[in-house]
C-alpha positions as CSV (number, residue, x, y, z in Angstrom):
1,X,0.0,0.0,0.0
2,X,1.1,3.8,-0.6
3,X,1.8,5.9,1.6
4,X,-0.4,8.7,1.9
5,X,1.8,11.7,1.4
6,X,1.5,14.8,-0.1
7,X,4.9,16.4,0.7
8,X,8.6,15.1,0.8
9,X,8.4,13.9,4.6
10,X,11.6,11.7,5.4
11,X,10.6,8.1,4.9
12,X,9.8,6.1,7.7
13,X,8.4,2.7,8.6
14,X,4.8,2.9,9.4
15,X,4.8,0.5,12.0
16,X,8.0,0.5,13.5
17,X,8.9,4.3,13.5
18,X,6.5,6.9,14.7
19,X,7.2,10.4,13.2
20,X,9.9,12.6,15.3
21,X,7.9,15.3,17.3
22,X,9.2,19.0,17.4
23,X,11.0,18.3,20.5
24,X,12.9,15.6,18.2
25,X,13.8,17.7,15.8
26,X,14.7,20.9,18.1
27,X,17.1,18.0,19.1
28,X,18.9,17.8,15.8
29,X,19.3,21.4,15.7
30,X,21.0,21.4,19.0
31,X,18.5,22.6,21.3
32,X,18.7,19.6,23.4
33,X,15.2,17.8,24.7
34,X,13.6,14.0,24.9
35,X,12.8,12.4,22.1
36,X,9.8,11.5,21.8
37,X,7.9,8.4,19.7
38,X,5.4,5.7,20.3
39,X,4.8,2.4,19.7
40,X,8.6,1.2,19.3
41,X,11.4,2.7,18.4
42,X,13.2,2.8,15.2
43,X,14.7,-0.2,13.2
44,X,18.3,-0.3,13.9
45,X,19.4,-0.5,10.0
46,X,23.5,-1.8,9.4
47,X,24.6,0.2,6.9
48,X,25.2,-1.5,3.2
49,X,28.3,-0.9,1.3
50,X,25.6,-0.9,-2.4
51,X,23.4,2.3,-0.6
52,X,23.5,5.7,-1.9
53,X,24.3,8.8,-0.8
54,X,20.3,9.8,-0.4
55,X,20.2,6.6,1.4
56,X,22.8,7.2,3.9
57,X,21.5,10.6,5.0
58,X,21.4,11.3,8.6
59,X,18.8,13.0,10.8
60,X,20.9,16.1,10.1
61,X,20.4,16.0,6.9
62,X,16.6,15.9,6.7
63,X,14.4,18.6,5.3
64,X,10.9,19.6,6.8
65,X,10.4,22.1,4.3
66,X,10.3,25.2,6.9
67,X,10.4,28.4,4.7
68,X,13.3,29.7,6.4
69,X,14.6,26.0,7.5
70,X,18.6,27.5,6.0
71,X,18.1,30.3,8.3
72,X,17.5,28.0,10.6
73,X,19.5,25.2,10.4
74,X,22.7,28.6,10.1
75,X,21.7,30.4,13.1
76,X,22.0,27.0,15.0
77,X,25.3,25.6,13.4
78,X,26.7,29.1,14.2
79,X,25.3,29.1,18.2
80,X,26.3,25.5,18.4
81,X,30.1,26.6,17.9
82,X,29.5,28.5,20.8
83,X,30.7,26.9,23.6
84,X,29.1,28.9,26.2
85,X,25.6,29.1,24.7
86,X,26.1,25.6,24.0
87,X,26.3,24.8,27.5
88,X,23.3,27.3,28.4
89,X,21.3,25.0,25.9
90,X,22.1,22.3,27.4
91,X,21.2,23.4,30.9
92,X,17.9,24.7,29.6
93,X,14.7,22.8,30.2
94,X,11.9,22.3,26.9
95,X,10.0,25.5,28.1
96,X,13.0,27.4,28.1
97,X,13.8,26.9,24.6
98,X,10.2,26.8,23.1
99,X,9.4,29.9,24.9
100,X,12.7,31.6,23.2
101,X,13.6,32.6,27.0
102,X,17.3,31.1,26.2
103,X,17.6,33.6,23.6
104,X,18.7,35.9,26.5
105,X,22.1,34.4,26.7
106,X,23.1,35.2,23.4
107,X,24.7,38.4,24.9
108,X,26.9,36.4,26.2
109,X,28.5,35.0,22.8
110,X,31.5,35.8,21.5
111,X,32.2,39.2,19.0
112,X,33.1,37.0,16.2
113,X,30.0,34.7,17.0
114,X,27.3,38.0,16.5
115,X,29.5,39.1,13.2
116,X,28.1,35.7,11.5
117,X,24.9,35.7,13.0
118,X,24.5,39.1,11.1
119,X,25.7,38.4,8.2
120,X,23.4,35.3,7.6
121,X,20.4,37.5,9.1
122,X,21.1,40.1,6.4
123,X,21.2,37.7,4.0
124,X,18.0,36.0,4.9
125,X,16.1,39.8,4.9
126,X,17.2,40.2,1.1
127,X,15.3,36.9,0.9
128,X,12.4,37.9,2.6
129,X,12.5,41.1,0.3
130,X,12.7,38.8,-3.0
131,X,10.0,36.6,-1.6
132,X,7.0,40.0,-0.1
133,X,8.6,41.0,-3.9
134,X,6.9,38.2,-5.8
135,X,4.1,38.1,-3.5
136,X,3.1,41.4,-4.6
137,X,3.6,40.8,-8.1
138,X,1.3,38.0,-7.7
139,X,-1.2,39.7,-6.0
140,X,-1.3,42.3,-8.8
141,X,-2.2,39.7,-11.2
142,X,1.2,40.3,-13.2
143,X,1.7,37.0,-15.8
144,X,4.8,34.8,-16.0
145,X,6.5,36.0,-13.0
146,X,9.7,33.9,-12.4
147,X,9.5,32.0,-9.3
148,X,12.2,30.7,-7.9
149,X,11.4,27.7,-5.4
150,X,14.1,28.2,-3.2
151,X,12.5,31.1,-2.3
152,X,8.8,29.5,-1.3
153,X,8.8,26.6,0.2
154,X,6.0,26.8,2.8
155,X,3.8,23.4,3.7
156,X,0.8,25.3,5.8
157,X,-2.4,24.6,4.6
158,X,-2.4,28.0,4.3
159,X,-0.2,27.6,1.1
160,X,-1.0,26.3,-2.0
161,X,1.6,25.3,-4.8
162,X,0.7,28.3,-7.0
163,X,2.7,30.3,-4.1
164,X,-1.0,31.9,-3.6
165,X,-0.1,35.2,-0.9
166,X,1.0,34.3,2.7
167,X,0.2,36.8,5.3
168,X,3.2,39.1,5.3
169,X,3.4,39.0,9.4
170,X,3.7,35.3,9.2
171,X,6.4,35.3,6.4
172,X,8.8,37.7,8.8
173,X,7.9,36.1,11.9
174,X,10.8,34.4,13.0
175,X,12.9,37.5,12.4
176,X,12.8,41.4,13.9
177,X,12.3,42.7,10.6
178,X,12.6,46.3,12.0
179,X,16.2,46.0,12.4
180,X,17.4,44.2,9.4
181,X,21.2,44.8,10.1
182,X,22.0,42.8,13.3
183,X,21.1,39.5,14.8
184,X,19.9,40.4,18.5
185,X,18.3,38.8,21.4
186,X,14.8,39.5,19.9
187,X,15.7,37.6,16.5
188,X,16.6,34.7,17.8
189,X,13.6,34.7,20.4
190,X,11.3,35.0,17.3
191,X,13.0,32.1,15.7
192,X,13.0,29.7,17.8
193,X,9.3,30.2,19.1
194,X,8.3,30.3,15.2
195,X,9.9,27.1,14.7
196,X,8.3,25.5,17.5
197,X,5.0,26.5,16.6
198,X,5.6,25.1,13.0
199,X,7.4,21.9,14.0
200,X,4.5,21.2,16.4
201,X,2.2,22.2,13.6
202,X,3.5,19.3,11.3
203,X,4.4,16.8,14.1
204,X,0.4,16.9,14.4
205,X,0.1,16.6,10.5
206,X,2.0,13.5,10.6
207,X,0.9,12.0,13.8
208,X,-2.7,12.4,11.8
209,X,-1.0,10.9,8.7
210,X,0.2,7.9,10.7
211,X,-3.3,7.1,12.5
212,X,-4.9,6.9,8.8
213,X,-2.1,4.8,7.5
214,X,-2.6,2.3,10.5
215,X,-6.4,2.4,9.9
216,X,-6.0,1.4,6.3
217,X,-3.5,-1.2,6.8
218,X,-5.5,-2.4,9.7
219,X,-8.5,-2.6,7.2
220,X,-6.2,-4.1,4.3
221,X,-5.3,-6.8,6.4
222,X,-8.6,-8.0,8.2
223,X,-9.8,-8.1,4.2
224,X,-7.0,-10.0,3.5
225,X,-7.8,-12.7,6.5
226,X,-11.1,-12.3,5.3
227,X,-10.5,-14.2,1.7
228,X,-8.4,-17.0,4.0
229,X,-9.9,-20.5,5.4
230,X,-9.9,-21.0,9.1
231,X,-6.3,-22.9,8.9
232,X,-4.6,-20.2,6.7
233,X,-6.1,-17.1,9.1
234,X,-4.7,-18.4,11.8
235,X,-1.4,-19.1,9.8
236,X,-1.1,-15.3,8.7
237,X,-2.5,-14.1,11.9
238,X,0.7,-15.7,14.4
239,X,2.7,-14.9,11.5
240,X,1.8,-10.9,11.5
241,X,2.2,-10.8,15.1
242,X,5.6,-12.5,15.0
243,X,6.8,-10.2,12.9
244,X,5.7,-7.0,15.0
245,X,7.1,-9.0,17.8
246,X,10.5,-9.2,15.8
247,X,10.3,-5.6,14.6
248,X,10.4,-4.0,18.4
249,X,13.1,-6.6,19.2
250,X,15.7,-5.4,16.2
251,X,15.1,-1.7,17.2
C-alpha cells in the first residue's frame, strides 16, 4: 500500500517508526530535549556498502520544508560553535527553549560569533524582500513571474503550490524585521518560538498521517484474512504478530 503523502516527509516505517515530534527535531538542531515516539522505536538499519548517498542521510540531513529552514539550520550551526551558549542550551529545560527565553544568553557570545549571525540575518532579509517582492507581483495579477522555489517553500495549509499570498506578518515572523542589520536577542527569540509552533504544527500533521495509515492497513489486512480458510487465518495471523514481535526486538 502507498503511503499517503502529499509532501517530501523523510521516509519512515509505518509500524515500526513513529514520526519525530518537534521536541525531536529541536534536538537535531542542537537545542537539546527527549525524544519522543510511540509504539517502538526505530529499526536499527546496518549500513550497506551498495546504498547511496540519499540513502545514507542522517537525521541532520533531513528537510521539513520550513520556509526559512537554511536560516535556521545557520543560526543554529553558528550558536552551536559556541561553547558557552552551548552549554546554556544544554542546561535549559523544553519551556526554556520553546518559549525563546534562552535567547537571552546570546549576549553572552562571542564578537566573532554575533559578526556571523548578522551576516546570515542580512542575508535571509534580502530573501524575505525577494519573496514580499513576488508576492506582490502576484497579488497584482502580473503573468509569468519567475518563481524561484528556493524562495517558497511553505507546507501550511495555508499555502497552495501556485505560491497563492501568505500573510506578510507570518512570512517575517521568526525575524525582527525592523532591524534588518543585526542578529539580536529578539531575532533569535522570534526564531525559535516560530519554529516550535511550526514543527509542532507538522508533528500533528504526521501524527494524523500515521493514524490513517494504520487504519488502512489495519483494514487491508482483516480483508486480507477475510478471503483465507480458518487454517490459513490463523497461519497469517501468528505470523503478523511475529513479525511486529521481531520488529520492536531489532530496534
Amino acid at each position: 500500500m502507498e503511503h499517503p503523502s502529499g509532501v517530501a516527509w523523510p521516509r519512515f516505517e509505518p509500524r515500526l517508526t513513529m514520526m519525530k515530534t518537534t521536541q525531536t527535531w529541536l534536538l537535531l538542531l542542537v537545542f537539546v530535549v527527549v525524544l519522543d515516539t510511540i509504539i517502538c522505536p526505530p529499526v536499527k538499519v546496518k549500513k550497506s556498502e551498495n546504498k547511496t548517498d540519499d540513502e545514507e542521510k542522517t537525521d541532520e540531513d533531513v528537510n521539513f520544508g520550513l520556509e526559512y529552514e537554511r536560516y535556521l539550520k545557520e543560526v543554529v550551526g553558528v550558536l552551536e560553535s559556541d561553547e558557552i551558549f552551548k552549554k546554556k542550551l544544554q542546561e535549559s529545560n523544553v519551556s526554556e527553549i520553546k518559549s525563546g527565553e534562552i535567547a537571552r544568553h546570546l549576549e553572552f557570545v562571542s564578537h566573532n560569533i554575533r559578526t556571523r549571525l548578522d551576516e546570515i540575518k542580512r542575508k535571509e532579509i534580502d530573501r524575505l524582500r525577494q519573496v514580499l517582492k513576488i508576492q506582490q507581483q502576484i497579488k497584482r495579477g502580473m503573468p509569468h513571474v519567475a518563481i524561484n522555489p528556493t524562495l517558497l517553500t511553505h507546507r501550511t495549509g495555508e499555502n497552495d503550490p501556485d505560491f497563492q499570498m501568505v500573510n506578510k506578518n507570518r512570512v517575517l515572523a521568526h525575524v525582527d524585521h525592523k532591524n534588518p542589520n543585526t542578529f539580536e536577542v529578539e531575532d533569535l527569540a522570534k526564531l525559535i518560538k516560530r519554529a516550535s509552533q511550526d514543527l509542532e504544527d507538522i508533528d500533528k500533521q504526521r501524527r494524523d498521517e500515521f493514524k490513517r495509515y494504520e487504519l488502512e492497513k489495519e483494514a487491508e489486512k482483516q480483508d486480507k484474512l477475510s478471503h483465507m480458510d480458518e487454517e490459513h487465518r490463523k497461519e497469517e495471523v501468528i505470523k503478523l504478530e511475529g513479525d511486529e514481535e521481531e520488529a520492536c526486538r531489532s530496534s
